[in-house]
N, C-alpha and C positions, 0 to 999 in steps of 0.2 A: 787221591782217594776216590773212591767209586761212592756216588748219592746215590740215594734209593732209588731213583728209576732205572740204575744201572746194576744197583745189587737185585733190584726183583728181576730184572730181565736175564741179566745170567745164572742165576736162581734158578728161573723157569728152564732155561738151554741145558746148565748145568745137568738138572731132574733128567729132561729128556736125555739127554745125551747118554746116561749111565744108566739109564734104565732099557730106552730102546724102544718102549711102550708107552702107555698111556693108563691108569689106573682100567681095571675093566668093570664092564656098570655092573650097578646094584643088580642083584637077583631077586630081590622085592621091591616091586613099585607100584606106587597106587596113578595111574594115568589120568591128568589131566589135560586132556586134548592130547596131544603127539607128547607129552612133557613128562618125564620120566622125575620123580620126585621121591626120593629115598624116605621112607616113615610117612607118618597119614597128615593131609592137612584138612582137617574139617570141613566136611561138604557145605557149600556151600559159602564158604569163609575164605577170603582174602587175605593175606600174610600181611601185617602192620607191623610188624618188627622185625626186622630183617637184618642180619648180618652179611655182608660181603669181603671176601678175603682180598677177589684180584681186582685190581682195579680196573679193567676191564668193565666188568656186571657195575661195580657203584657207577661209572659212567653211565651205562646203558638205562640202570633204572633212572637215575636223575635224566636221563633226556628222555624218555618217559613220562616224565612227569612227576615220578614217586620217591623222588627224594627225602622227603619228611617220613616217609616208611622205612628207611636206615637208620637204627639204631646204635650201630657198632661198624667199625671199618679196619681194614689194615693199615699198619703204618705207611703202604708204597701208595695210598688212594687218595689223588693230590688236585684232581678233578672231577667234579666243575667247584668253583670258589667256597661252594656252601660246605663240599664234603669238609671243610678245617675245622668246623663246630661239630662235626661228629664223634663221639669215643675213637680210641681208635685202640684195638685188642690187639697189638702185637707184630709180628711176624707171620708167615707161613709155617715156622715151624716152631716159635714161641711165643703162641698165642697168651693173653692175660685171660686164665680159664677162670677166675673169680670173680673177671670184670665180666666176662659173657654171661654166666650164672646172675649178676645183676640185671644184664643186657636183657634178660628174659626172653629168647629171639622166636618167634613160631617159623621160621625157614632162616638156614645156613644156606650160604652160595661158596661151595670152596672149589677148589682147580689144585691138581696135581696130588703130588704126596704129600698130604698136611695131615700127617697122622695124629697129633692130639687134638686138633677139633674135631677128626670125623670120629675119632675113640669117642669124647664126651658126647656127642649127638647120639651113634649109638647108645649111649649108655642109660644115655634122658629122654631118649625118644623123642629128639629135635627133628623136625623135617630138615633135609638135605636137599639142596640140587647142585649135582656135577658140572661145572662151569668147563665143558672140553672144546677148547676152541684152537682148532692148527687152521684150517683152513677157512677161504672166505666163504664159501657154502656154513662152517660151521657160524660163524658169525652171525647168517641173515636167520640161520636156525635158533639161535642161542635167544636173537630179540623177537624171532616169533611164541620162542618158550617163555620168557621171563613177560611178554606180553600176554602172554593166555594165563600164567599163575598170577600175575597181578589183578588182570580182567581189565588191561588195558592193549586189548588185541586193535583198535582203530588206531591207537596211537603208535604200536609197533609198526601198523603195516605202513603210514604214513613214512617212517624212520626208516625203515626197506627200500622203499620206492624212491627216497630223498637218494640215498647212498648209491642204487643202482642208475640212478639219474645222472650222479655226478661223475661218478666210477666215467660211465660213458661216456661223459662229454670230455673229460682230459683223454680218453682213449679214440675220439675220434678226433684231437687237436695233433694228434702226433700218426695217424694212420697213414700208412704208405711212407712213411720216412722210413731212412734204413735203423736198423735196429742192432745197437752197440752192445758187446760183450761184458756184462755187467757183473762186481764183487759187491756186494751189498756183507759188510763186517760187521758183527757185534766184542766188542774186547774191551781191554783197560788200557785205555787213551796213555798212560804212561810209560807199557811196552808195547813192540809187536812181536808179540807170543800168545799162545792162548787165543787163536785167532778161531773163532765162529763163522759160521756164514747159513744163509738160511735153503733149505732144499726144499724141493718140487711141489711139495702137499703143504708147503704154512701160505698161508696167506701175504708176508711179505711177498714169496713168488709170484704169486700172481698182482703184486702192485707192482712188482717190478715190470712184467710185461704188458701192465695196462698202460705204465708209462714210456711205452717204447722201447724198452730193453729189454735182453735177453740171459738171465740168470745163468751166468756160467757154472753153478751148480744144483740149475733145473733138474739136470736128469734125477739128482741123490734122492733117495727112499728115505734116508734119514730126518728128521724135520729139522736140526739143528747142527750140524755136522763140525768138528772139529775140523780144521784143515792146516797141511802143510805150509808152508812159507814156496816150498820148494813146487808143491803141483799148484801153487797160484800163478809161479811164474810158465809154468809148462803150460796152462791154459790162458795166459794172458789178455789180461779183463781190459777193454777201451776204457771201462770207468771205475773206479773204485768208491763205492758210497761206503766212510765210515759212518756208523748210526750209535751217536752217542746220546744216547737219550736221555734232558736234562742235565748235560755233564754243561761242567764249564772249563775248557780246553783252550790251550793255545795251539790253535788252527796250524798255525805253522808249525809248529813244531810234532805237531802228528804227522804231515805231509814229510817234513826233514827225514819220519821215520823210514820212508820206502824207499827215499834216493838211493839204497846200496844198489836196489833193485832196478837199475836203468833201465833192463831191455824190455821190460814191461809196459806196453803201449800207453796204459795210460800214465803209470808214472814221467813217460819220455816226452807224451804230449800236456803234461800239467790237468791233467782232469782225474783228480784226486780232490773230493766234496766231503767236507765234514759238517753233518747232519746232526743239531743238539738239540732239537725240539723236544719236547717232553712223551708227545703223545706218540712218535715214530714205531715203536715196540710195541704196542697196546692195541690188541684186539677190540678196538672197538667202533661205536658208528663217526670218530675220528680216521678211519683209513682212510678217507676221501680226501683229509690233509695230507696224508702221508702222500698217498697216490700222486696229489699235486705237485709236492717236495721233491718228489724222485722224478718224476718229469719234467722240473724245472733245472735239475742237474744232467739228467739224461739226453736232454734236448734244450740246450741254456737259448736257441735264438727263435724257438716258436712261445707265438702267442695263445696263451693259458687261458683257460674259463676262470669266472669267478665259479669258489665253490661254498657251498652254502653255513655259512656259520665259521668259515675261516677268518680269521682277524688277519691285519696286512703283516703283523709281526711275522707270521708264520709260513714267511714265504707267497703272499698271495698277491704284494704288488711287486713288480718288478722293479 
């Protein structure tokens, strides 16, 4: 059975995948700084009740600092420790709209097609901000915005500079090495069918290649692409990252899955990596674990930076 960080993440693929797009912005925005904000938020006035749908944003704002300014959270928003005392409104698409009504919120944060909370904000005249985050440009965007609506833009830019800091130190731990043809999978650990994998413009791509690999479906336009069984093996990946995010798996037995597939370099050479951390899937200033994690499988015999606020659980000691 799939845990929430595996039903939100194929949730979010799922949406893309079948839509092809990305919701398109609001047509009325009141601009604060570059920060596009659906309905008005009082001049002058800082948002103190705040809903977040993806967990993603309740990350962001807690490392921030403004975690006591969430009022209400999704069921999938499982970090950092404090979010577990927060309400938590539901789903993406079956919010508890009588608990938000309590929630009293002066700014929504939703992402994707969540159409009965962005109905009810319409309807209340809730401010809204679109949480679109495919790539890692949108990322350093998302907490320079959620930083100037809080009016905590010193402590955004600091959370910037940390990530770009570290992004680059595992990227220069692995420069000039060669660079192995890489499947980074999102699926259910219990089949291999329904096979995901991430394309050119999400930001997994590009942690793939900060950590020395080369996304064998870089080129794809798609940000989430369904794929064959049959063109995995026609483009035959050196490594295979399953990213089970939060699942709890028997390792082996995921790997038993690919054996039919022997002539598949990396099933032939044993470098098939199953990846459970929680935060792997999650846009947020947690990539620089990620980033580490896929480097430490992509390149198991180079020595890794520490990175900042990693715990050694999460792949950080060797």
């Amino acid at each position: 059975m799939l845990n929430q960080w595996t039903r939100y993440a194929c949730m979010i693929v799922l949406t893309l995948a079948s839509s092809g797009c990305r919701d398109a912005p609001a047509s009325k925005a009141e601009s604060k700084g570059d920060t596009a904000v659906k309905g008005e938020i009082a001049r002058n006035e800082v948002p103190t009740r705040i809903i977040a749908l993806a967990p993603n944003a309740a990350e962001i704002i807690c490392a921030l600092g403004a975690c006591t300014r969430l009022v209400g959270v999704s069921d999938y928003c499982k970090y950092p420790p404090e979010i577990e005392e927060i309400p938590k409104i539901g789903g993406l698409r079956d919010p508890d709209l009588e608990l938000v009504t309590t929630l009293r919120p002066d700014l929504v944060i939703l992402r994707g097609k969540t159409g009965p909370l962005r109905k009810y904000c319409d309807r209340f005249g809730v401010p809204v901000y679109d949480d679109q985050l495919d790539s890692l440009d949108d990322i350093y965007r998302t907490i320079k915005n959620l930083g100037n609506i809080l009016d905590l833009n010193k402590s955004a830019n600091k959370m910037s500079d940390q990530i770009r800091a570290d992004l680059a130190s595992v990227e220069q731990a692995v420069k000039g090495l060669d660079r192995p043809k890489v499947l980074l999978t999102i699926r259910n650990a219990a089949t291999l069918s329904d096979v995901f994998t991430v394309g050119g413009h999400t930001f997994l791509n590009s942690l793939i290649s900060i950590a020395g690999g080369e996304n064998i479906y870089g080129p794809a336009t798609e940000l989430y692409p369904g794929v064959p069984l049959e063109e995995i093996v026609l483009r035959d990946p050196d490594v295979i990252i399953e990213a089970m995010a939060g699942e709890v798996v028997d390792e082996e037995a995921v790997k038993e899955q690919w054996k039919k597939f022997s002539t598949v370099s990396a099933v032939k050479n044993g470098r098939i990596y199953v990846l459970t951390e929680g935060y792997l899937t999650i846009p947020s200033q947690r990539v620089t674990w990620t980033a580490r994690d896929l480097a430490r499988v992509i390149h198991p015999d180079v020595e890794l930076p520490a990175i900042h606020g990693m715990p050694s659980r999460g792949g950080q000691k060797r």
